[in-house]
N, C-alpha and C positions, 0 to 999 in steps of 0.2 A: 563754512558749512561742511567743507571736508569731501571727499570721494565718496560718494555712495555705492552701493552694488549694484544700482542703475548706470552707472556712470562707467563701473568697469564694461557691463554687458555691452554699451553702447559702443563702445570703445572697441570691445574683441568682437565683436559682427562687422565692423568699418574695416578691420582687418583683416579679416577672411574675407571678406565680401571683395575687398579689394586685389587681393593676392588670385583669388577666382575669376573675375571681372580680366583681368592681364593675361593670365595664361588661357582664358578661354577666347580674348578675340584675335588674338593673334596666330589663331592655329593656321597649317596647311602654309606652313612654309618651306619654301624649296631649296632656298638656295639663302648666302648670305644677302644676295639684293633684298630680296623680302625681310630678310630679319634683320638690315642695319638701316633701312634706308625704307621698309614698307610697300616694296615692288615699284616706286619715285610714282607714287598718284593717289599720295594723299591728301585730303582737302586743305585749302589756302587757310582756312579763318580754324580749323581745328590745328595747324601748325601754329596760328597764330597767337590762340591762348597757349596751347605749349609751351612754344617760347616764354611764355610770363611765368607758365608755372615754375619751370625748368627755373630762372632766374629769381625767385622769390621763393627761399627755401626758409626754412626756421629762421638763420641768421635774420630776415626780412621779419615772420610773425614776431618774435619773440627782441629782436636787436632794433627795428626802429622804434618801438615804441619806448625802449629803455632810454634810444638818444634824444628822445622828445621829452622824456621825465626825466634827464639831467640834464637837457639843453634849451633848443627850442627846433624851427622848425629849418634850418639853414641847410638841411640837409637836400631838400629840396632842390637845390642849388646842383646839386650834383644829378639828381633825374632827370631835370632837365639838359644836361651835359647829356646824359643817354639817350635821349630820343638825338641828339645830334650826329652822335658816334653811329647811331643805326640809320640816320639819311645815309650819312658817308660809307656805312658798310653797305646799303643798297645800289648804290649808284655806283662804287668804286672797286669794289671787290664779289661782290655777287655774278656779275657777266662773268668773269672767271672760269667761277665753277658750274661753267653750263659751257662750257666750250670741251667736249666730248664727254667720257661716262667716267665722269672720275668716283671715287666710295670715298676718299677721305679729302680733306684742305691740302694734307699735304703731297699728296699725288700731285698737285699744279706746281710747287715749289719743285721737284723732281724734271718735272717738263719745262722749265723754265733754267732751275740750276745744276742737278743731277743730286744723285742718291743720298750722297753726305748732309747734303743740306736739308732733306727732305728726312733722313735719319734724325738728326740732330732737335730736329722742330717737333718730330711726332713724338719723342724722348720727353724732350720739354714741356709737352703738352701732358705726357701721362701721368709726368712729376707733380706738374703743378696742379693736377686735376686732384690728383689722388691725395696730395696734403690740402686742397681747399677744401675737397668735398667729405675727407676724415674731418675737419672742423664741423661740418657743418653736421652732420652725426653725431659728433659729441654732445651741437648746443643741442639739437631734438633729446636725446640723452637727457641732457639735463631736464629739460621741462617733462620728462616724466618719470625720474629720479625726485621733481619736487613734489609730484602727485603723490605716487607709488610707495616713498623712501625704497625702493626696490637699487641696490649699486648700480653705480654710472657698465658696471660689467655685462649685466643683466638685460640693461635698460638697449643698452648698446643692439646685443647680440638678440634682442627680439627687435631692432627698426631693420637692422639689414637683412633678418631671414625675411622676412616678408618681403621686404624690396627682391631680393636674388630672386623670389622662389618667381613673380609674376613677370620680373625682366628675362629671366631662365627662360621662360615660357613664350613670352609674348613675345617679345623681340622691341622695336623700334613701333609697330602698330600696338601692341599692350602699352608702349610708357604713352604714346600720344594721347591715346585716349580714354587711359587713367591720369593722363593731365589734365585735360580737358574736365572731366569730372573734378577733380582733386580743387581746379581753380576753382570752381564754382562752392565746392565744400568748406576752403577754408575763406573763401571770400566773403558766403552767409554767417562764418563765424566770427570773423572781424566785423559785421555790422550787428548781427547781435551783440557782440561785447559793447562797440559804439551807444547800441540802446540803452543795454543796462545801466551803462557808466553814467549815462544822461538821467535816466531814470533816479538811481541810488544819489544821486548830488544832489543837495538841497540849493532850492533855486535854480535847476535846471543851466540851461547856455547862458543864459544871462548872467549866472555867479560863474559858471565856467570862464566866460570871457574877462569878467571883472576879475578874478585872482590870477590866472592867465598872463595877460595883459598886462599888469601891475609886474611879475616875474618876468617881462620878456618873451614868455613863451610860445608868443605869435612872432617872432623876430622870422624875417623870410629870406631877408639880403643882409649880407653883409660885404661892405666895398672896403676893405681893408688890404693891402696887398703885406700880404703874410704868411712865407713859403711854412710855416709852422703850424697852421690851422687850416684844418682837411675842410671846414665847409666856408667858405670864403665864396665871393660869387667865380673871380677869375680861376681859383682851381676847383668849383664844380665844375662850371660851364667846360673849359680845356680840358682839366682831369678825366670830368664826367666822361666827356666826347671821346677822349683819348684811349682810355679803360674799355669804352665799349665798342669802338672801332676797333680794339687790339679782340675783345673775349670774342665780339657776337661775327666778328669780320676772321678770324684765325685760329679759333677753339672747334674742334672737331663736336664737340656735343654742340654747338649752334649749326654749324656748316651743315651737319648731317641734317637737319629741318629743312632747309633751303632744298636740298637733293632730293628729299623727301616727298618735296610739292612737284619736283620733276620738270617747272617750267620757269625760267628767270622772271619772269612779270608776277607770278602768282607768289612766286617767294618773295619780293621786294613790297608788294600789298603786305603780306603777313607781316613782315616786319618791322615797319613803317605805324603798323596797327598797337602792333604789342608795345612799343614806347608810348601812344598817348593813355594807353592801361597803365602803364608800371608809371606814369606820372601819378595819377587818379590812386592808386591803388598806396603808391607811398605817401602820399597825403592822406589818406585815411589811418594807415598805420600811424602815423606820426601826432596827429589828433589824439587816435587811441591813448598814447605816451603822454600828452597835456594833460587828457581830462583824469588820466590815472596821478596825475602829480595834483590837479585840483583835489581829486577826491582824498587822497593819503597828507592831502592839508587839513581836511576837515576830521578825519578819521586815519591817525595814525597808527603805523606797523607797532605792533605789541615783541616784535621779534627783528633779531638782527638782522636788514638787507642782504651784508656781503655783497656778490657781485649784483651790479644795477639789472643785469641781464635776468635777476630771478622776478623783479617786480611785478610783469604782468603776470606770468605761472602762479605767482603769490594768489593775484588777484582772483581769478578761475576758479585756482582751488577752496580759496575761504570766501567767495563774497558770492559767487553762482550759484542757482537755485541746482537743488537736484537734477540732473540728466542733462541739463545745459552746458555744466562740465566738462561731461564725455563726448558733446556735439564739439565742443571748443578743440580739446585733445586733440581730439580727430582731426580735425581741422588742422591742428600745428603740424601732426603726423602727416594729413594731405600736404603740407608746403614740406615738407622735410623726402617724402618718399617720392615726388614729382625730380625735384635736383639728384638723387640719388638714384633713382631707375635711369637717369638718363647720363649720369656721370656713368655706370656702370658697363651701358648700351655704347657711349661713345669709345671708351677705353677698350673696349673688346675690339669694336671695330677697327679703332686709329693700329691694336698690337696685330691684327689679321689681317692686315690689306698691307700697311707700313711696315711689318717685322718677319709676320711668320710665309706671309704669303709672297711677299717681297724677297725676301734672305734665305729665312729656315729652310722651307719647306713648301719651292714652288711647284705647279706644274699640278698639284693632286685634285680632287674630285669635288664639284662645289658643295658633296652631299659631307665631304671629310672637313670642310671646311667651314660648314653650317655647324657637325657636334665640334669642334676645335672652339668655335664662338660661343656655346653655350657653356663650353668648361671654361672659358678664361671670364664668363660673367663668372661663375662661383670661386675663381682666384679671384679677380678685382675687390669682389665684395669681402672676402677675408681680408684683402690687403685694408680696406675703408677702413674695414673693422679697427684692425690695429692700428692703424695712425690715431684715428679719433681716440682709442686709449690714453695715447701720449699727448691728447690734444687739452686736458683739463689744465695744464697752466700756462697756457699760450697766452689767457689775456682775454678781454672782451670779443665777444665772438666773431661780431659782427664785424669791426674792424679788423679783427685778426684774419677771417676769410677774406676778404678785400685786397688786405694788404698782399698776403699771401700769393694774388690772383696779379697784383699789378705790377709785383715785383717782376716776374720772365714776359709778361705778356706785354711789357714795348719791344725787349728784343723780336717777339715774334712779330708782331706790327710791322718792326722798322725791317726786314728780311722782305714779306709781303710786299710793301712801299716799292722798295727795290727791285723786286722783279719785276713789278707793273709799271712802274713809271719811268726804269732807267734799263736801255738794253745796256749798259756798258761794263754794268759790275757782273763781275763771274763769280763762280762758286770757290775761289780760293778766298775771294775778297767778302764775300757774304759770309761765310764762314767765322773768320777772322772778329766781323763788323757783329754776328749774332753774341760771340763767345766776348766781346768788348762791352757790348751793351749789357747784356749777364749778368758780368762780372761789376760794372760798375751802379748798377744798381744794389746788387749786396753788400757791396762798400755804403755806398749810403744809405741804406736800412741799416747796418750795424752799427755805422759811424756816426749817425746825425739824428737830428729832430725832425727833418722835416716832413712834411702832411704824407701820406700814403696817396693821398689824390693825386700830385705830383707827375708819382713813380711810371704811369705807364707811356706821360707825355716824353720825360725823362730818356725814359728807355728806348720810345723808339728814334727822338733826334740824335741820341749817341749813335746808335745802331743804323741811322742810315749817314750822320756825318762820317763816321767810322768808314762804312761801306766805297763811300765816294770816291775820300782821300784816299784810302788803299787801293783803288783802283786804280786812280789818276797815279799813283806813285807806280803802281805795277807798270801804265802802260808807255811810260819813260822808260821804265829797265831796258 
């Protein structure tokens, strides 16, 4: 049916509307507390969907349902790994960060091993943020490059202005609670799309299941032990676990939610919350990606796929009624500008607390270090900008941001581990043990085939075997 000029309208009102909405609730801020952290008393269950938004960005609209309409549902496998990783980051590493006023995760590694190590991690954190979350710009990009044909340039440089202009503004209280909306926005859009899909099939669920079925495409578990394929049950369940014990337990865009709520019990609710969401919520995605391979059985693409990642956008834009579209758009945009306001929010904060306020430039005025935050949001957002330029041949999206994320994120885990559970390693031997684990996970990303699910279980037993040994050897010397 194509874009209509209802469709754009809808679409440029969601966007202002949005960019308005951010910088007008976030006003009457004082200090950087207010603007990174929301003055630490904001509600439990409004962090709570955050968290889901923040975590289910485009990659999520637009990449499960592509892995469901060239797989099946094994992915599954791995969410449930994530509500795991988030018990254990409740219970294990949340008390932590309520043991006096810390602004970033890595402020406790500091108190525990000193500066280098606390340097090194907030380093790693900005790297790996800044090339996950340029993927994840690129895919929004693309899904409305396949609307628009507007260049991936264009496409780019209108998702991040709006994100900057309402993060600029609102601080940590505008991205919460344009999350908060945003879930709700694109969550009504993946069950409309759910409807129509049902709708437009002939036969309804019941040919859905029968063609389905017949394809595998209900497959749930697989018990293969097979370090080569990423949805296996033992590397979701581990993987899953390990991944989000390292993001949601060691990533300053998580931590900062936790600080936010102000009080360890109300942030261990919230969290705890948000994994039995992101179960529920990637099962509907992943459904969405079945009934779209049912339907494109019945009713084949007249045009070349190319990447699997364009097929649902395909769908929207030719099979949606007028104005549905631009409700849909919106929607990918709401999962796309939720992980982006808040990669933006955290990166400011991890370089002003960790870098400038730390090193550069201590001692000054919390009103200097309030505008210092708001310029380094509109660095980070140009830095976004440009990586996701260089990000169109990186690969499938979905797994490319993953991988991307699992790669550093056991060394930071296994550093974490170590200071909590072992007084005996120091900062010569953590060091050593972060810069070990690193390094040999990008030997095995370059070198190997195996599952990117793997990588962050991987990373953190190098990185705390690493840790031990050097110690134990150190305390022979």
């Amino acid at each position: 049916m194509g874009f209509t000029n209802l469709d754009y309208a809808i679409l440029a009102i969601y966007l202002v509307a949005t960019a308005t909405f951010g910088a007008l609730v976030g006003r009457g801020q004082k200090d950087i507390r207010d603007y990174f952290l929301g003055g630490r008393h904001m509600s439990w269950w409004a962090i709570s969907l955050s968290i889901v938004a923040t975590e289910t960005s485009t990659l999520t609209f637009i990449g499960a349902p592509a892995i469901a309409f060239a797989g099946d549902l094994t992915f599954l496998q791995v969410a449930f790994g994530y509500m795991i990783g988030k018990i254990l980051v409740s219970f294990v590493l949340i008390p932590g960060y309520f043991r006096g006023e810390l602004q970033t995760a890595y402020e406790l590694l500091n108190s525990r091993f000193g500066s280098k190590i606390r340097t090194f991690a907030a380093l790693i954190f900005q790297v790996t943020r800044a090339l996950a979350d340029g993927v994840r710009l690129f895919a929004t990009a693309l899904v409305l490059s396949v609307v628009t044909q507007i260049s991936d340039f264009w496409t780019i440089v209108i998702i991040g202005a709006v994100t900057v202009i309402y993060t600029y503004f609102g601080g940590m209280t505008g991205v919460v609670w344009n999350d908060v909306i945003q879930l709700f926005v694109y969550l009504a859009g993946a069950v409309l799309s759910f409807v129509i899909l049902l709708d437009k099939i002939p036969g309804g669920w019941a040919q859905i299941h029968t063609v389905a079925a017949a394809a595998g495409k209900f497959d749930l578990v697989n018990l293969q032990l097979n370090l080569y394929q990423p949805y296996t049950l033992l590397a979701g369940l581990l993987g899953g676990a390990f991944l989000t014990f390292a993001t949601h337990g060691t990533d300053q865009m998580m931590v900062q939610r936790y600080l936010a709520c102000g009080d360890k019990r109300r942030s261990q609710i919230a969290l705890i919350l948000s994994g039995g969401i992101v179960i529920l919520q990637f099962w509907l995605f992943l459904v969405i990606g079945v009934m779209l391979f049912v339907f494109y059985q019945q009713f084949p693409l007249h045009e070349e796929l190319g990447q699997v990642n364009r097929i649902f956008p395909i769908f929207i834009v030719q099979e949606m009624p007028a104005g549905v579209s631009g409700l849909i758009i919106a929607a990918i945009f709401a999962a796309a500008m939720s992980t982006l306001s808040s990669s933006l929010n955290s990166l400011s904060s991890s370089f002003i607390n960790d870098f400038y306020r730390a090193r550069i430039h201590p001692g000054a005025t919390e009103r200097h270090y309030l505008t210092a935050s708001r310029l380094l949001t509109l660095a980070w957002g140009a830095v976004l900008v440009v990586v996701s330029l260089f990000a169109r041949n990186w690969g499938e999206v979905l797994q490319t941001g993953l991988t991307i994320t699992s790669v550093t994120m056991g060394s930071m885990l296994g550093i974490f581990l170590l200071g909590i559970l072992s007084r005996r390693v120091g900062e010569r031997a953590g060091l050593v043990a972060m810069g070990a684990g690193l390094a040999a996970m990008l030997i095995l990303t370059l070198t190997s085939q195996v599952a990117w699910t793997w990588y962050a279980f991987a990373g953190t037993t190098i990185t705390v075997a690493v840790g031990l040994a050097l110690q134990a050897v150190l305390d022979r010397a």
